[in-house]
C-alpha distance (Angstrom), angle and dihedral (degrees) to the residues before:
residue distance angle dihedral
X1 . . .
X2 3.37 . .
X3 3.91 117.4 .
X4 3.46 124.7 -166.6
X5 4.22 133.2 -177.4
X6 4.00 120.1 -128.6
X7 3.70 132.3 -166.2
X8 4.55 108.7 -151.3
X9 3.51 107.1 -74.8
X10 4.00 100.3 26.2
X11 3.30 117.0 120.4
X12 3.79 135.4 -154.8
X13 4.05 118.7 -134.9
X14 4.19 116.2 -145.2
X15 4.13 97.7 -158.1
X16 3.68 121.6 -146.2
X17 3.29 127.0 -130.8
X18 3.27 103.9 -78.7
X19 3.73 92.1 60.1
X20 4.38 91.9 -127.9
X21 4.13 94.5 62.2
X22 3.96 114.0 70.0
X23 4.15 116.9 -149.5
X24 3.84 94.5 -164.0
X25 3.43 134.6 14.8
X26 3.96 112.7 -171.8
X27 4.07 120.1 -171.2
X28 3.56 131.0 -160.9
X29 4.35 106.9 -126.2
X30 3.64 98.2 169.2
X31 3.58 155.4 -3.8
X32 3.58 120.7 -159.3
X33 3.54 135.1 158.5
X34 3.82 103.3 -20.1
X35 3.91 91.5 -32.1
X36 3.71 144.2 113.5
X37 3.77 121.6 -152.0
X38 3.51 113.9 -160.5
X39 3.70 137.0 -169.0
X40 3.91 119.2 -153.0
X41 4.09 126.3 -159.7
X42 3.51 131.7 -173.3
X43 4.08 153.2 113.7
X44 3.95 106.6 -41.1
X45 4.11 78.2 -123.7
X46 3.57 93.3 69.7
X47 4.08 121.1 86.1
X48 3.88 116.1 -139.0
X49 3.74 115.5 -176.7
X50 3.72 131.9 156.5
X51 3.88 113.8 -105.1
X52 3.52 102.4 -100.4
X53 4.04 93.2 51.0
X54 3.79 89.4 48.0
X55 3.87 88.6 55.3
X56 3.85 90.3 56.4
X57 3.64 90.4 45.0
X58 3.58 93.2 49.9
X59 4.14 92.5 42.5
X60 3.57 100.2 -105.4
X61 3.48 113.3 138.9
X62 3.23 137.8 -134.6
X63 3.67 100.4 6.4
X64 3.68 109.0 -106.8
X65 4.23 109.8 -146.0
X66 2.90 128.3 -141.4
X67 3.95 122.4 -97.5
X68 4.15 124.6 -126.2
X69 3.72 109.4 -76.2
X70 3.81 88.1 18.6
X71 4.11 128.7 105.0
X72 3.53 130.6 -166.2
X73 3.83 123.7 -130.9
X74 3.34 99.2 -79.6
X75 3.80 103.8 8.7
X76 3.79 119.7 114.4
């Protein structure tokens, strides 16, 4: 797992694989109170969902969360 630190308003870039094309580019818009609001951008083709949604999508059930120090595949 790779974990990284952001300041509001950085962003993180998930490359392609070409290396010069990005996939997903997620940017941090606020942090309040013990949260993290984050902005997602990519291809209208590609699905985002938030863990517990892509569990039910995917016929897992019920969503398991994930436990302190833990991170889903693509949480963060």
């Amino acid at each position: 797992m790779l974990v990284l630190s952001r300041n509001s308003l950085e962003s993180v870039v998930v490359g392609g694989p070409g290396g010069f094309e990005w996939l997903l580019k997620v940017t941090v818009l606020e942090i309040k109170g013990g949260k993290v609001r984050l902005g997602f951008e990519a291809d209208k083709d590609v699905p985002i969902h938030r863990w517990e949604v892509w569990q039910r999508i995917h016929g897992h059930s019920p969503p398991d969360r994930p436990t302190a120090g833990s991170a889903a595949p693509g949480a963060g």
